[in-house]
Structure formats: C-alpha cells, structure tokens
C-alpha positions as CSV (number, residue, x, y, z in Angstrom):
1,X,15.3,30.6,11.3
2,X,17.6,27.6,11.3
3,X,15.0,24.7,10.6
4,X,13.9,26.5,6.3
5,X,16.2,26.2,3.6
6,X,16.5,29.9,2.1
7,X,17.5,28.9,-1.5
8,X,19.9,30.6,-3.9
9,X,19.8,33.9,-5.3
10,X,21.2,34.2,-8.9
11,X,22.9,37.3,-9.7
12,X,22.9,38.1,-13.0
13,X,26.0,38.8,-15.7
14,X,25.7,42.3,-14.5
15,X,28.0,41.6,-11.6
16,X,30.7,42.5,-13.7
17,X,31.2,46.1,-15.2
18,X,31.6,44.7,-18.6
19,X,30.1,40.8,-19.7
20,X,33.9,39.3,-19.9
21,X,35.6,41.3,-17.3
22,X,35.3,38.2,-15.0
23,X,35.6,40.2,-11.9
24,X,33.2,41.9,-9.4
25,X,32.0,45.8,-10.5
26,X,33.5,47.3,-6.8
27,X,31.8,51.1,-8.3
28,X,28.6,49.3,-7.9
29,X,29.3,47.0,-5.7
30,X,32.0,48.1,-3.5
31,X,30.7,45.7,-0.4
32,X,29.6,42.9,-1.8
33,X,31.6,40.8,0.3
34,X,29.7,41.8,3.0
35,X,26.3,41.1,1.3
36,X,27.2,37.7,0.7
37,X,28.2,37.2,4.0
38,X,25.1,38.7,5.1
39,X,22.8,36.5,2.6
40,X,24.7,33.5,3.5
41,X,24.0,33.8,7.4
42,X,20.3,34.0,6.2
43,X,20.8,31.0,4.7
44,X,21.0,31.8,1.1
45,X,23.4,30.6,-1.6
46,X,24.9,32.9,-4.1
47,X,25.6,32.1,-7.2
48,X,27.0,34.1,-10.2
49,X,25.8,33.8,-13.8
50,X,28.8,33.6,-16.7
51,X,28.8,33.6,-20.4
52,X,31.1,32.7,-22.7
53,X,30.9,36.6,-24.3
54,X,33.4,38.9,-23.9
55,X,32.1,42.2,-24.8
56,X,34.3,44.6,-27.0
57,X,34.3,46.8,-23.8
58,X,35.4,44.4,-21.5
59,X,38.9,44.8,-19.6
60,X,40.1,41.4,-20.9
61,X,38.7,42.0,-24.9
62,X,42.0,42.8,-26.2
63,X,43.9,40.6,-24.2
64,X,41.6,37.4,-25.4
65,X,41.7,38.9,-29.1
66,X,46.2,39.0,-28.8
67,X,46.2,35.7,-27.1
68,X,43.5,34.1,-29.7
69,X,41.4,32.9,-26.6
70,X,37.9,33.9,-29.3
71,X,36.1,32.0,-31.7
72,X,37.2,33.7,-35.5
73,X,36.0,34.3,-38.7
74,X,35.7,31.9,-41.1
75,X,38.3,31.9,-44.0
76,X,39.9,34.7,-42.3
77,X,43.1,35.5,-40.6
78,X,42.9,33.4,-36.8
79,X,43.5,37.0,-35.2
80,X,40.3,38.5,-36.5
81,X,37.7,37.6,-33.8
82,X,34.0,37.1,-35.5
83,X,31.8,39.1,-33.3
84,X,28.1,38.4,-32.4
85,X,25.3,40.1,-30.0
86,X,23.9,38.5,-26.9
87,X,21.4,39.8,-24.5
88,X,22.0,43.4,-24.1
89,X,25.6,43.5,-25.6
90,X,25.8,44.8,-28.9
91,X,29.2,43.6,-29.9
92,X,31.2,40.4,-28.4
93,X,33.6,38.1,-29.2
94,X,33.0,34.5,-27.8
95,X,35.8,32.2,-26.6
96,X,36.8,29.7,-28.5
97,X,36.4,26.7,-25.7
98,X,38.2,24.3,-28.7
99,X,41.5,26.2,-27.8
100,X,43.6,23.9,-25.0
101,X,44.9,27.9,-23.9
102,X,41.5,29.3,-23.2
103,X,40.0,27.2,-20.4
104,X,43.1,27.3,-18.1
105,X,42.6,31.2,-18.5
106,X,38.7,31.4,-18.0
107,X,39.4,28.7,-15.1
108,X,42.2,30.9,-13.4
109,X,39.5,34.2,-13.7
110,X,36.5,32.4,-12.5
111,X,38.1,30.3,-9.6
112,X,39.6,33.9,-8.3
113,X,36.5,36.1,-8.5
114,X,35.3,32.8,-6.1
115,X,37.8,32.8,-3.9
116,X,38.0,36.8,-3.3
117,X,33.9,36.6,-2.7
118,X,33.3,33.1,-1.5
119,X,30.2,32.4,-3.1
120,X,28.7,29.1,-3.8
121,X,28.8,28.3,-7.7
122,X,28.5,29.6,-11.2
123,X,25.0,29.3,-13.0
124,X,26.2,28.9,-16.9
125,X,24.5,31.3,-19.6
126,X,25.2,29.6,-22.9
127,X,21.8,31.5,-25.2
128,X,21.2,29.6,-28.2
129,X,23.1,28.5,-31.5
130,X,21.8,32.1,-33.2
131,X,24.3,33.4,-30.3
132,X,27.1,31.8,-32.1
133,X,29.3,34.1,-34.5
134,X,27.3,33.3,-38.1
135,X,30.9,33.0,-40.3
136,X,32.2,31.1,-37.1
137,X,35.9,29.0,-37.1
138,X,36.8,27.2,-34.0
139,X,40.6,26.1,-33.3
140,X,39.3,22.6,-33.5
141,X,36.1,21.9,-35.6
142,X,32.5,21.5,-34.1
143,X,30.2,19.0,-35.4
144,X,27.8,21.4,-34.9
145,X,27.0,25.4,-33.1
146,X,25.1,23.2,-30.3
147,X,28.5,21.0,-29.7
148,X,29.9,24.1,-28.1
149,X,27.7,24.2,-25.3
150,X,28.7,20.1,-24.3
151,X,32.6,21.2,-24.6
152,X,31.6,24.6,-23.0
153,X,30.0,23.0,-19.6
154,X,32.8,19.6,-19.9
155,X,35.3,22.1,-19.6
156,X,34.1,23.7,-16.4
157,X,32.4,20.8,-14.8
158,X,34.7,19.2,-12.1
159,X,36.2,22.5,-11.7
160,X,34.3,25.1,-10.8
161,X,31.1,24.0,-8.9
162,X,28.0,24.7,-11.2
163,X,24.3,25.6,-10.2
164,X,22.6,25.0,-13.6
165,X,22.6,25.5,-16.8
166,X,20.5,28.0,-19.3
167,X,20.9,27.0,-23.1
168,X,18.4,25.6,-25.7
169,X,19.0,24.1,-28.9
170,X,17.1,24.9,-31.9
C-alpha cells in the first residue's frame, strides 16, 4: 500500500537442506529468488535464521571436521569433533568460533547465500549453554559455555547485517 510498513518474515534454519549446508535448499525451494523479490515489493524484509551447528549430514560436515573449523572433545585428539543435539538435529558438531580459520569461512558462506538471494539480514540462533558439546575444548579457552555466544555474535556483527538475536543463559 506504500504508506504500512510490512515487517520481516523470518525463515527458519530449514532454508538449508541440512542445518550447516549454509546454502539455499533449490529441491524445495527452487524459486526462492523470486519469492523474495515478490515479498520485498510487498514490503517485507527477509531474513534467514543461522546456527552455529553443523549437522553430521550437512554438505560442509566433513570439510569443517578436516579443516578443524568444530569445537572438540576434551582431552582428545583436536580432529575428533565433540558432537551435541540441537532442535531437531540429532547429531552436530558446533564451530569452534575461538579458531581465527573458522569465521573467515562461515563469513565467506553466509555473505554468498546473501548475495545470490539478496535478502535483508541473518537472525542468529545461538540455543542455550545445554547446546554446547558436554566434554567441550575450544581452540582458545572460554571463561565460560555462555562466552561463546558474545565471541559468536562479535564475530558476525559489522559483517553481516543481523536482525536479532535468540539465546538465553542459564
């Protein structure tokens, strides 16, 4: 109508085929360029929800495991990733945001999926400490689970415009 702001629609982590892939789901969504189009002409803004998962059946699983881009296990071998559950994944690894490699590599996927689709910003998914890997070892120590979530958004923010933010600390 030109005079009522729409708002924003959020799409969830589902816009991927697998939480990690990082990339749009083209079987299930093989126009979504056009639908954003079309909901940004109605005046809407889109914005995509991430995680910091990587499910064990996502595309870039094995890559992050080879290039050490996940949180490990503690007092383990640094190429064993420690695995956790989140939402409806059963089994993910979580990247280790303490690594100077793994933000340059999340940044490159998430600022690509933006410019191929031209939405309007990423709404950040961090869960809870519980979400965190129980046996967990960063690259670099936290002071504590929570910490991750500060280093998680500081990493991001600046670079990547962000909607909001869903976390809680127990």
């Amino acid at each position: 109508l030109g005079f009522l702001k729409q708002g924003h629609v959020l799409i969830n982590e589902f816009w991927q085929k697998q939480v990690g892939d990082f990339t749009v789901d083209t079987e299930r969504f093989p126009s979504f360029e056009e639908t954003i189009t079309i909901m940004h002409r109605r005046g809407f803004r889109i914005v995509f929800s991430i995680q910091p998962f990587i499910s064990t059946e996502s595309e870039n699983f094995a890559y992050s495991v080879k290039n050490r881009y996940l949180i490990s296990e503690r007092l383990s071998d640094r190429r064993i990733p420690a695995l956790s559950r989140y939402k409806s994944l059963g089994s993910a690894g979580m990247l280790d945001i303490t690594n100077n490699r793994t933000v340059p590599w999340l940044l490159d996927k998430l600022k690509a999926v933006m410019n191929k689709y031209k939405f309007d910003a990423y709404y950040l998914d961090l869960g809870v400490a519980y979400n965190m890997p129980h046996y967990y070892q960063c690259e670099k120590p936290l002071i504590n689970p929570d910490h991750y979530k500060t280093l998680f958004i500081n990493s991001l923010q600046g670079t990547v415009n962000i909607f909001g933010v869903n976390s809680a600390i127990e």
